[in-house]
VOPAGU-2260 file (C-alpha; in pm, 1 decimal, decimal comma):
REM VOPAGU-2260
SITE   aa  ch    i         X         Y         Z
SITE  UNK   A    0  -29275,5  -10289,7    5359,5
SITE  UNK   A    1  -29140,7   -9993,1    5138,5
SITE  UNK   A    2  -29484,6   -9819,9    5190,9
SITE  UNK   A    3  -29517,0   -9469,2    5371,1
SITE  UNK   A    4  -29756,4   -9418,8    5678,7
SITE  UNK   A    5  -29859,6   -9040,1    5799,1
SITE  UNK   A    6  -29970,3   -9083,6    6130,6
SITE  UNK   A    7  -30078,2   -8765,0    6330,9
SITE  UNK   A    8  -29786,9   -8670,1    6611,2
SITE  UNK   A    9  -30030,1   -8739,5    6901,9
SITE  UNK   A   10  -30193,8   -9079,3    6816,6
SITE  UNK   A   11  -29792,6   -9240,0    6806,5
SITE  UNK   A   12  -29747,7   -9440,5    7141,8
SITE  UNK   A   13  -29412,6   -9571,1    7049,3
SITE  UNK   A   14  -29191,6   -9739,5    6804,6
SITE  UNK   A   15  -28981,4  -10031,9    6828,9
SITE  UNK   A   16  -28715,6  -10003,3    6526,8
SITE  UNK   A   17  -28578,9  -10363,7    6425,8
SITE  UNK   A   18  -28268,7  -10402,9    6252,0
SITE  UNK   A   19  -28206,5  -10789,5    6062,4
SITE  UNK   A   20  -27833,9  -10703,9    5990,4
SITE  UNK   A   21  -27521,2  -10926,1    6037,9
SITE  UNK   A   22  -27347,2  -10644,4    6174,9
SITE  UNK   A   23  -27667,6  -10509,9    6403,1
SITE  UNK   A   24  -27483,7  -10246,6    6572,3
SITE  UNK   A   25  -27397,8  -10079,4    6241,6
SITE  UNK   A   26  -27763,6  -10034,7    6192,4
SITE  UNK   A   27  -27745,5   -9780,6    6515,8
SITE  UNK   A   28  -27492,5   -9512,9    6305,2
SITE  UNK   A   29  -27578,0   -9303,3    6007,9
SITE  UNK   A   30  -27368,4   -9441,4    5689,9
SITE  UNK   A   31  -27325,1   -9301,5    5296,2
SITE  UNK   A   32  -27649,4   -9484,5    5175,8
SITE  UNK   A   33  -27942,4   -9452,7    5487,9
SITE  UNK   A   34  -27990,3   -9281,7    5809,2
SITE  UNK   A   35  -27920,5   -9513,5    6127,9
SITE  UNK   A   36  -28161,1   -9624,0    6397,8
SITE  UNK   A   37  -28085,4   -9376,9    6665,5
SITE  UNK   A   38  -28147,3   -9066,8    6352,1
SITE  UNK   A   39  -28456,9   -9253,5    6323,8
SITE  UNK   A   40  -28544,0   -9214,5    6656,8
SITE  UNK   A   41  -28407,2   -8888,9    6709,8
SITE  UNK   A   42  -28645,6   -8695,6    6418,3
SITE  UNK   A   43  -28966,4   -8908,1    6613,9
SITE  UNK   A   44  -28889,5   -8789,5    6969,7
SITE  UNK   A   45  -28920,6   -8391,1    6783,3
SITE  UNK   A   46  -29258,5   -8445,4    6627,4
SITE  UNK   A   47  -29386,5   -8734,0    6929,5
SITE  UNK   A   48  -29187,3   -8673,5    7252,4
SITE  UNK   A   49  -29398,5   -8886,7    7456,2
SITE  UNK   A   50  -29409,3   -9224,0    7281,6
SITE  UNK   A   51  -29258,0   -9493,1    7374,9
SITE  UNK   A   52  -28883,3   -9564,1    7173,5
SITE  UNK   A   53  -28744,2   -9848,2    7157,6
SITE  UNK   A   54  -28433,8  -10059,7    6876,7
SITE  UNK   A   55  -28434,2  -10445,2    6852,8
SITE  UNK   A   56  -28129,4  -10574,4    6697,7
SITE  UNK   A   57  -28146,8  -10914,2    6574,6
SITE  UNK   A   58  -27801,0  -11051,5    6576,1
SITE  UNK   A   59  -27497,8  -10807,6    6693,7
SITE  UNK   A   60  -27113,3  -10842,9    6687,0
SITE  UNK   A   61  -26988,2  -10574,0    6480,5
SITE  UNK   A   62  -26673,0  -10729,1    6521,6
SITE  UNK   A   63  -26490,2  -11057,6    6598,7
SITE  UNK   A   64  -26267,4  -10885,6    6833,3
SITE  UNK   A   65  -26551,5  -10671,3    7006,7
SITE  UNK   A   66  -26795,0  -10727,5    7220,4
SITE  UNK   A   67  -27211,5  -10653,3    7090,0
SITE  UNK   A   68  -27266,5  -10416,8    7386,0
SITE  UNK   A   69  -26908,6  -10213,8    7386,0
SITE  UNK   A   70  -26978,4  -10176,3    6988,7
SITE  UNK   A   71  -27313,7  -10023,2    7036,3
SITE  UNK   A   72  -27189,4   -9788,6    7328,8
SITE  UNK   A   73  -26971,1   -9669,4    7134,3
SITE  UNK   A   74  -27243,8   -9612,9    6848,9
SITE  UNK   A   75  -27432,5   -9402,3    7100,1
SITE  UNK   A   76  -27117,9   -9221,6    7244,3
SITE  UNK   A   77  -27068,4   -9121,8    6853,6
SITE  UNK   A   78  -27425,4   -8946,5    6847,2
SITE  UNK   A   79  -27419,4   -8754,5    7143,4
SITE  UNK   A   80  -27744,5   -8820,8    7257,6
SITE  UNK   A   81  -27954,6   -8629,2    7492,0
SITE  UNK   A   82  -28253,3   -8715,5    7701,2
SITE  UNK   A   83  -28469,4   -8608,8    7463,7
SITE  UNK   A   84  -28358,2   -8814,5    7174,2
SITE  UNK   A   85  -28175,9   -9139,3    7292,7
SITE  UNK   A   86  -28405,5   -9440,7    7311,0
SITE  UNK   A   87  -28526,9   -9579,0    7605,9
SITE  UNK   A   88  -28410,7   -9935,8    7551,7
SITE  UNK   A   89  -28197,1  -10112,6    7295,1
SITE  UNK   A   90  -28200,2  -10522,4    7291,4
SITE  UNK   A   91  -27997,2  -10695,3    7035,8
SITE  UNK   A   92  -28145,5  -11022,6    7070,2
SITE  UNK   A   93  -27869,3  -11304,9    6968,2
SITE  UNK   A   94  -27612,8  -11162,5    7224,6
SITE  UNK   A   95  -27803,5  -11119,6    7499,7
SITE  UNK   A   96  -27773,2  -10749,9    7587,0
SITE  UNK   A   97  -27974,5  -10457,7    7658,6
SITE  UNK   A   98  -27947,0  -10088,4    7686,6
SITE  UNK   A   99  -28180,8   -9932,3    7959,2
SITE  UNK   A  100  -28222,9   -9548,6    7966,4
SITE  UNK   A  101  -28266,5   -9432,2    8316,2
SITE  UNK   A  102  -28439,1   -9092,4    8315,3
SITE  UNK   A  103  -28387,8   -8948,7    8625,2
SITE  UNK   A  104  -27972,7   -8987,9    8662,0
SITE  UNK   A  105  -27995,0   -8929,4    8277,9
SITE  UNK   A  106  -27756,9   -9258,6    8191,1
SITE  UNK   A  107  -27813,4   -9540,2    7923,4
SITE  UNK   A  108  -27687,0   -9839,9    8121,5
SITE  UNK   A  109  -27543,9  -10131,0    7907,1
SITE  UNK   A  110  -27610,3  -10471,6    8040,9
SITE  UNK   A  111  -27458,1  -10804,1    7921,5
SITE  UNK   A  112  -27600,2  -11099,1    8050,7
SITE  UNK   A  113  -27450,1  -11466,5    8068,5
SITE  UNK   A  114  -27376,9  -11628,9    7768,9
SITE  UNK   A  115  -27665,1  -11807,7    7634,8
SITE  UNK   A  116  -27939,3  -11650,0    7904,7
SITE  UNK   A  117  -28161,8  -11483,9    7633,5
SITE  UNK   A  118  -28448,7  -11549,7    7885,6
SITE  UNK   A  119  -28320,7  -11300,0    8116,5
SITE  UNK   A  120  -28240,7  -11013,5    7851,9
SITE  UNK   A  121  -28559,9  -11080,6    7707,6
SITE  UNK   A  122  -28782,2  -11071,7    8003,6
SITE  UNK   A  123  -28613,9  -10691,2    8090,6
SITE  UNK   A  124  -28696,6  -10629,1    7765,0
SITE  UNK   A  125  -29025,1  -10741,0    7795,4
SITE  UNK   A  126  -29058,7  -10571,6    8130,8
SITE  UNK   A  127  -28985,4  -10258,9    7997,4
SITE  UNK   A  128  -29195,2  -10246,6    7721,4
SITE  UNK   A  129  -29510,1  -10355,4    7895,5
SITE  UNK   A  130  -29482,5  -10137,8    8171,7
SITE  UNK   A  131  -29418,1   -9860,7    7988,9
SITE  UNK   A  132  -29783,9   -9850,0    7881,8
SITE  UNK   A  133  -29971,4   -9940,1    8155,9
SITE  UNK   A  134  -29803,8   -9723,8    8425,8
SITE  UNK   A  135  -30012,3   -9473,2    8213,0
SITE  UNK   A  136  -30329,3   -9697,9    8201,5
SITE  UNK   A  137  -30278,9   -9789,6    7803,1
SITE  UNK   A  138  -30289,6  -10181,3    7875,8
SITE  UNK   A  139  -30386,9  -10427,7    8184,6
SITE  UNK   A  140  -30020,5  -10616,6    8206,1
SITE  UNK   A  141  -29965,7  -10474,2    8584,6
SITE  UNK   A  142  -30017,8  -10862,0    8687,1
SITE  UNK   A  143  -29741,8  -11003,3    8524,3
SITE  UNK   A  144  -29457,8  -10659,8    8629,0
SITE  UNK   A  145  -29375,5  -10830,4    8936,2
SITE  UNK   A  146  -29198,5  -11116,8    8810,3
SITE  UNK   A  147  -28872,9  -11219,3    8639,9
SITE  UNK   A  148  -28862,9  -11505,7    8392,3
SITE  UNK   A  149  -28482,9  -11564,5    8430,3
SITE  UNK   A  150  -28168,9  -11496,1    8659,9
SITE  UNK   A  151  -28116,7  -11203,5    8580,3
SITE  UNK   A  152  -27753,4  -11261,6    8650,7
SITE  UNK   A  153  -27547,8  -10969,8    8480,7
SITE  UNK   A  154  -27172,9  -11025,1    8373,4
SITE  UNK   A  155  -27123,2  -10638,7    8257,6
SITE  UNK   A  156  -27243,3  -10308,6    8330,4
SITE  UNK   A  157  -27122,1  -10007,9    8137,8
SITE  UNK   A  158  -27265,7   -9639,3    8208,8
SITE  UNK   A  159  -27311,8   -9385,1    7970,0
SITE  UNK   A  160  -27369,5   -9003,8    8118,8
SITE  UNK   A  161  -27568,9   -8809,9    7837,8
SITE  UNK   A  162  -27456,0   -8480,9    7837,6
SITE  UNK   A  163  -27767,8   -8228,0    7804,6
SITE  UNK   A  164  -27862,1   -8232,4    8157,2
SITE  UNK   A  165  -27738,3   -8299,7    8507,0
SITE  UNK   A  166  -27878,7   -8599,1    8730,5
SITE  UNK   A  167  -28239,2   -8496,0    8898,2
SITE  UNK   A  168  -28244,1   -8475,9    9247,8
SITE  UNK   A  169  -28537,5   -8641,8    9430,9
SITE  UNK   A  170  -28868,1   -8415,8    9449,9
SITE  UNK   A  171  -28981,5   -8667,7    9756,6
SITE  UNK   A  172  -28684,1   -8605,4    9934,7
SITE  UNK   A  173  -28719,4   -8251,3    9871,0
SITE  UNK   A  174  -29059,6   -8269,9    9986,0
SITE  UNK   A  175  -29010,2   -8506,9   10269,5
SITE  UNK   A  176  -28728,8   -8255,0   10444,3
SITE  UNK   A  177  -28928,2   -7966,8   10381,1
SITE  UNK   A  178  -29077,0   -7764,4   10700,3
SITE  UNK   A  179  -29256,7   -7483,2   10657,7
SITE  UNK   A  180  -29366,1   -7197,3   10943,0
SITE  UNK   A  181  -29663,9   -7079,4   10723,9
SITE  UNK   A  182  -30015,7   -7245,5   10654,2
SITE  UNK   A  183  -30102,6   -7318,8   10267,1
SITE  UNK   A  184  -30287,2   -7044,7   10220,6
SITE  UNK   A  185  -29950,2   -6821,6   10320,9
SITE  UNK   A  186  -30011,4   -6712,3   10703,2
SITE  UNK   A  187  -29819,6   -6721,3   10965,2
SITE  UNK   A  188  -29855,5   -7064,1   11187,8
SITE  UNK   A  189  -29823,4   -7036,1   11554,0
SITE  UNK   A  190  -29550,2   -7159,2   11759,9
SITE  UNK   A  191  -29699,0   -7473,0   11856,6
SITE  UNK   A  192  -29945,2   -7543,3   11526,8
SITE  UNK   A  193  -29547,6   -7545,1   11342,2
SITE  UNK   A  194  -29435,8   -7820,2   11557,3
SITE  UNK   A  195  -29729,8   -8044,6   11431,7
SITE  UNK   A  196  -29579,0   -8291,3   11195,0
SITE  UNK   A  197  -29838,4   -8272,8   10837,5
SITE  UNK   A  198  -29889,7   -8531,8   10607,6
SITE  UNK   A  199  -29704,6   -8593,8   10281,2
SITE  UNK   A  200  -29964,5   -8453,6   10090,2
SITE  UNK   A  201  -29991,8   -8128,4   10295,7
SITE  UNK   A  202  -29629,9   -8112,8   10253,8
SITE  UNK   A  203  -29680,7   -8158,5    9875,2
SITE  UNK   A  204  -29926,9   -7822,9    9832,0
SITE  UNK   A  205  -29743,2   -7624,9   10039,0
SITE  UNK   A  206  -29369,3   -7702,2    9852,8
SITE  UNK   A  207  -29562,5   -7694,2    9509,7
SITE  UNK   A  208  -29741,0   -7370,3    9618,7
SITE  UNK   A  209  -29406,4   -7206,5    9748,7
SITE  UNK   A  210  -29140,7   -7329,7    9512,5
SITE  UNK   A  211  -29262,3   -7469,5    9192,1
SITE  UNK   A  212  -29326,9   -7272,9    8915,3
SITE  UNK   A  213  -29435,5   -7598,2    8643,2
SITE  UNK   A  214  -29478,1   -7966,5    8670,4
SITE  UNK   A  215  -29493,6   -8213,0    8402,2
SITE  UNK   A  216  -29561,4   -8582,3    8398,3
SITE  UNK   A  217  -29296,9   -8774,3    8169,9
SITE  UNK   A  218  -29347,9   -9195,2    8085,1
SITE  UNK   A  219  -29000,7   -9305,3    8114,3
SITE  UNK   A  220  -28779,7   -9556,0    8223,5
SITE  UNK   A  221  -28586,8   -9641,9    8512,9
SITE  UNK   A  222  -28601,7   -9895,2    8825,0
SITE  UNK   A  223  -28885,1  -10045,6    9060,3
SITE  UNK   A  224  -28804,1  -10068,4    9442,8
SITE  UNK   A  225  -28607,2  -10419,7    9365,1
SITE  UNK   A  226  -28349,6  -10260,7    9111,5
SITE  UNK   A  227  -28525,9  -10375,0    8819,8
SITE  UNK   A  228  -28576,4  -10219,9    8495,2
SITE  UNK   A  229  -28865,9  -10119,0    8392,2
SITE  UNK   A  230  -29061,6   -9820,6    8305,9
SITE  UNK   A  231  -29297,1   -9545,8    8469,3
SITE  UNK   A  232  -29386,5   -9227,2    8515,4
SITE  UNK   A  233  -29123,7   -8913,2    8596,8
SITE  UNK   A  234  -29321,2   -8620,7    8777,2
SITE  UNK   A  235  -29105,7   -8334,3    8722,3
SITE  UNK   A  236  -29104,0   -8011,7    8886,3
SITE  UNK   A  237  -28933,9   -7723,6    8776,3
SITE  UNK   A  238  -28834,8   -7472,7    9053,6
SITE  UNK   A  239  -28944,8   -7128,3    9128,1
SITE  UNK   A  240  -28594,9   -6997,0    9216,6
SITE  UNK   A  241  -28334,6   -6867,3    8981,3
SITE  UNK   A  242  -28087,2   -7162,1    8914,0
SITE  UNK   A  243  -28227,3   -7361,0    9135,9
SITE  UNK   A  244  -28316,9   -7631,1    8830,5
SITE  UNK   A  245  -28553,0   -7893,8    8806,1
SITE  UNK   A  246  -28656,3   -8199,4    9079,7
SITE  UNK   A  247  -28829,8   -8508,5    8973,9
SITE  UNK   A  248  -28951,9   -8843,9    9169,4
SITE  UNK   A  249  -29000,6   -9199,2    8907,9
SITE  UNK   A  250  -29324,4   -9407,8    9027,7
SITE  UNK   A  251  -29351,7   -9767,7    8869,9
SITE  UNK   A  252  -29691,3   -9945,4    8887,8
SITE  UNK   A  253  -29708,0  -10251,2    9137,7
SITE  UNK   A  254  -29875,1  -10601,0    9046,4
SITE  UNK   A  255  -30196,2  -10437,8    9267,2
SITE  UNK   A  256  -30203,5  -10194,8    9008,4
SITE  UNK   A  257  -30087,2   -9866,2    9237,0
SITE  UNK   A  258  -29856,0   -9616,4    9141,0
SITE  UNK   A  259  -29514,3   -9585,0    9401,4
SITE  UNK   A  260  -29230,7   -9372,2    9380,2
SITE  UNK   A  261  -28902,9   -9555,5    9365,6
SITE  UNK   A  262  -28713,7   -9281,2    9465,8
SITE  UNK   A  263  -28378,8   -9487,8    9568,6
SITE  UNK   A  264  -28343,9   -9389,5   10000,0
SITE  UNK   A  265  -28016,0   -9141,5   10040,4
SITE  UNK   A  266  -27704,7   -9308,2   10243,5
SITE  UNK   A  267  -27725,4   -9234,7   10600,0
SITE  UNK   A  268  -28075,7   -9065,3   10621,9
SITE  UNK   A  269  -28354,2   -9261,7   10763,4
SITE  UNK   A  270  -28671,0   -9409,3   10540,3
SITE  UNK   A  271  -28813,1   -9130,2   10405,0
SITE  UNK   A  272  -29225,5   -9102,3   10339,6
SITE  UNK   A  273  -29364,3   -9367,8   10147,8
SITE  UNK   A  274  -29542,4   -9170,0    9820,8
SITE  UNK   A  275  -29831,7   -9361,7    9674,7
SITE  UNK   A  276  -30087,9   -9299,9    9409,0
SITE  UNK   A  277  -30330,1   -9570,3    9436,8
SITE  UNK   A  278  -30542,6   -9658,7    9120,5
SITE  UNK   A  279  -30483,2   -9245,3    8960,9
SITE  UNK   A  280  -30317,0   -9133,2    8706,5
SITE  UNK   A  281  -30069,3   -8848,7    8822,0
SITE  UNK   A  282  -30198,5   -8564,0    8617,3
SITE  UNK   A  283  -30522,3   -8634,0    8811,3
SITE  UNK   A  284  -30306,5   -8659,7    9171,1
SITE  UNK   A  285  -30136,3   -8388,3    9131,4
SITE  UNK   A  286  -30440,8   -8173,8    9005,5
SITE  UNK   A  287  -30643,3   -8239,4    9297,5
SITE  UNK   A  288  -30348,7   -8238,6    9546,0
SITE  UNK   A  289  -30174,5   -7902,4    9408,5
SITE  UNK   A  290  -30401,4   -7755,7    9210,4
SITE  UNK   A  291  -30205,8   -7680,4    8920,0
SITE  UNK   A  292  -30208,4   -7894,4    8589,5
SITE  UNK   A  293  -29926,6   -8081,3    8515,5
SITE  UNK   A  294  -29824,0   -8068,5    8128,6
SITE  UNK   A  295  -29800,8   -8425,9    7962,7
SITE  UNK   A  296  -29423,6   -8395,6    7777,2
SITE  UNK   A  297  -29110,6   -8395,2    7885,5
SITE  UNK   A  298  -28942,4   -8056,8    8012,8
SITE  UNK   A  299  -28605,4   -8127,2    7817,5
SITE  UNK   A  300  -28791,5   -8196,8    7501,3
SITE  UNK   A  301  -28731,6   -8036,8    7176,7
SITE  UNK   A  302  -29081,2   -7807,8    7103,6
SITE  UNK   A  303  -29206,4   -7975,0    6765,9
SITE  UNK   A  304  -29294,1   -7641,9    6504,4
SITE  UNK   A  305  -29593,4   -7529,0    6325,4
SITE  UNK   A  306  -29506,8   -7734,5    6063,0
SITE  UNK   A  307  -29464,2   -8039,1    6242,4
SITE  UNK   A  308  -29795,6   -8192,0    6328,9
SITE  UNK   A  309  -29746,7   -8555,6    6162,5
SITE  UNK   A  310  -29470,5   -8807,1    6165,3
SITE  UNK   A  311  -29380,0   -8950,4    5814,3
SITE  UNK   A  312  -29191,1   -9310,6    5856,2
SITE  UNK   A  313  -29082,2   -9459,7    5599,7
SITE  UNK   A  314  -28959,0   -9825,9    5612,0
SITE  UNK   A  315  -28661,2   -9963,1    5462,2
């Protein structure tokens, strides 16, 4: 405590700020005497925008008349955060809530669980955090991903839409429907070699080869197949064409240890390709697969300076 740590920008893998207040979600705001939580966290995702962020709040209930979670949205709503800069889960421990942020639809989703079910907060919590680092193959927790400790039974859900960017659309689906009359390598097919249906990964080259100009690999949060929390990795792609944005597909590690997008399936359109990186990190997928180099930040990020190579934190 009350000492100051200079770490260098690209050794931080995360931070987990934790707030012992009897008002916690006060601790989220900036006020007269110290800079709030989510400033904290803001001036780390400049210099680090990779690691992991995270607030644990220790006891909530700003006030008697409010609830812990509606106080803290409203903390956040206050900032105006972006995707760069709001954390990617807040858990106030002694009323049971927790604030997921879900990359791809850009949304921090508040959930209040049943009063008194700290095991269920806790274990998203948990899942989160865990995941987080060994989607990217930082730790060996994949075993335990796969299972809840409580449940999981959810009396409130409030949405907040960030507003620095519009909701990704799917770069699977995008993939999946795409049909192409050329080869790879840019000649024409013939009229019966066109009809041949290729395999995801030939469908993958030839859409990165015709329509994406950079693609980036981005550990982030969002939800598994079953709708849970947890976190991942976001391959982004931004698009060739003028205005034509950025697509991006979220894969979550499975108990086996494989990476799987979790793409959520489109009303009304039938089960699209199943898109699975068994036992490879996605830099290394998508190198081999597309032959381009994927670039290890997030797109939306804030570029740090010259003059910001280190991260100073200072506790108290």
């Amino acid at each position: 405590m009350n000492e100051i740590e200079v770490v260098a920008a690209q050794d931080v893998l995360g931070v987990v700020e934790v707030k012992d207040r009897a008002s916690g979600e006060a601790a989220l705001r900036t006020d007269e005497f110290s800079k709030g939580a989510l400033e904290h966290i803001a001036l780390l995702s400049e210099h680090a925008p990779g690691a992991f962020r995270s607030v644990v709040l220790l006891r909530g209930k700003e006030r008697k008349k409010k609830k812990g979670a509606r106080a803290a949205l409203e903390q956040c709503k206050a900032r105006a955060l972006t995707s760069s800069t709001i954390p990617h889960v807040i858990y106030c421990a002694d009323q049971n809530y927790i604030a997921i942020y879900e990359y791809i639809s850009n949304e921090l989703q508040f959930i209040e669980y049943g009063e008194g079910d700290r095991t269920s907060a806790l274990a998203d919590f948990l899942r989160i955090l865990t995941s987080f680092f060994a989607a990217q193959g930082l730790s060996t927790t994949s075993s335990t991903l796969g299972f809840s400790l409580g449940s999981g039974v959810r009396n409130e859900l409030e949405v907040l839409a960030l507003e620095d960017r519009d909701p990704l659309p799917s770069l699977r689906d995008m993939v999946t429907s795409y049909h192409s009359h050329t080869t790879v390598d840019g000649r024409p097919e013939s009229s019966s070699a066109s009809q041949v249906d290729r395999s995801f990964e030939q469908r993958l080259r030839a859409f990165v080869a015709g329509f994406v100009k950079d693609l980036y690999c981005v550990p982030t949060t969002g939800r598994n197949n079953l709708g849970e929390f947890c976190s991942g990795i976001a391959v982004v792609a931004r698009l060739k064409e003028e205005g034509s944005g950025y697509a991006a597909s979220f894969f979550t590690l499975t108990p086996q240890g494989w990476l799987i997008c979790a793409d959520p399936q489109r009303p009304g359109v039938s089960p699209q390709a199943s898109w699975v990186i068994a036992h490879e990190r996605p830099e290394a997928y998508l190198q081999r697969i597309c032959d381009m180099t994927p670039v290890s930040r997030d797109p939306f990020a804030p570029t740090p300076g010259k003059d910001t190579d280190t991260v100073i934190i200072e506790e108290g």
